[in-house]
C-alpha positions in Angstrom: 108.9 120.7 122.7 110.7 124.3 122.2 108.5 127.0 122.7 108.2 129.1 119.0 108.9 131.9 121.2 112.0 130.8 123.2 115.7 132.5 121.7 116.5 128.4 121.1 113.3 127.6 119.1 114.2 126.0 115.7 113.4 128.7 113.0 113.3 125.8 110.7 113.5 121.9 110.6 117.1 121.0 109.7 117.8 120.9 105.8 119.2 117.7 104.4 123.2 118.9 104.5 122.6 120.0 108.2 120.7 116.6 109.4 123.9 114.9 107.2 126.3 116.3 110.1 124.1 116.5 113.0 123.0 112.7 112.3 126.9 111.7 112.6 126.7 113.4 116.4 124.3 111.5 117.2 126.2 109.9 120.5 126.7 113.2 122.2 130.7 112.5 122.1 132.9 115.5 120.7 134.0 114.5 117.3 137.0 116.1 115.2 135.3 117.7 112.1 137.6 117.0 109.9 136.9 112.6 110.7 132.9 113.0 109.8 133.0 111.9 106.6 130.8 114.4 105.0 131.6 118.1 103.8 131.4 120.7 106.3 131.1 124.0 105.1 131.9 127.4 106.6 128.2 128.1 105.5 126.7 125.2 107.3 129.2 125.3 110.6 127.5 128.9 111.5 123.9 127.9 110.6 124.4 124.8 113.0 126.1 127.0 115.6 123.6 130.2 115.8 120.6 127.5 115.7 122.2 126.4 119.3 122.4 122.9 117.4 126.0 122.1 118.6 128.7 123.2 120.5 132.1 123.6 119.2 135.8 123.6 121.2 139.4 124.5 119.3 140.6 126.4 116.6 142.1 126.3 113.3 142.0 122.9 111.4 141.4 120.6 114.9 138.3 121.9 116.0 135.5 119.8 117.6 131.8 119.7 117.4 128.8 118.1 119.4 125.5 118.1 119.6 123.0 119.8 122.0 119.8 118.8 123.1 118.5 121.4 120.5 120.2 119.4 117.8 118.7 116.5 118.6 115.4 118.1 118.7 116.3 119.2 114.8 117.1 116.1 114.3 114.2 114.5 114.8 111.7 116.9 114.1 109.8 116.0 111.3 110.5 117.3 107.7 107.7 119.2 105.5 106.5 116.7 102.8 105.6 118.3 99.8 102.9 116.9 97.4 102.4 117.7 94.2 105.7 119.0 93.1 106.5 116.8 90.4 105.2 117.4 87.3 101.8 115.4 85.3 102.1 113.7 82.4 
């Protein structure tokens, strides 16, 4: 497990848009961004990048992404649950 100190230490567990992507890396392959099959924002492409999450080669339009070992870590780290957040009848 990261060390909360280390630069590569998740600051957060991956949010659901970011596991979407990450979750489609899963074989550790480079894989053209544009053939995911989910949304990729500009937004969500530096979040994933500056988390060390995945690596990306190209420019323009044909880029590629894959993920790191941190990204797996994100990956399957596990997600808050939170109780109580519906409300009583």
């Amino acid at each position: 497990m990261a060390d909360e100190s280390s630069p590569t230490a998740p600051l957060r567990p991956a949010r659901q848009a970011e596991r979407q992507i990450i979750d489609r890396l899963r074989s550790g392959e480079w894989r053209s961004v544009s053939g995911l099959g989910v949304p990729v924002s500009k937004g969500i492409m530096s979040i994933l990048l500056r988390n060390g999450w995945i690596e990306q080669r190209g420019t323009g339009s044909s880029y590629e992404i894959k993920l790191t070992a941190d990204g797996r870590t994100a990956l399957t780290a596990l997600q808050p649950v939170y109780k109580g957040t519906r409300p009583r009848r």
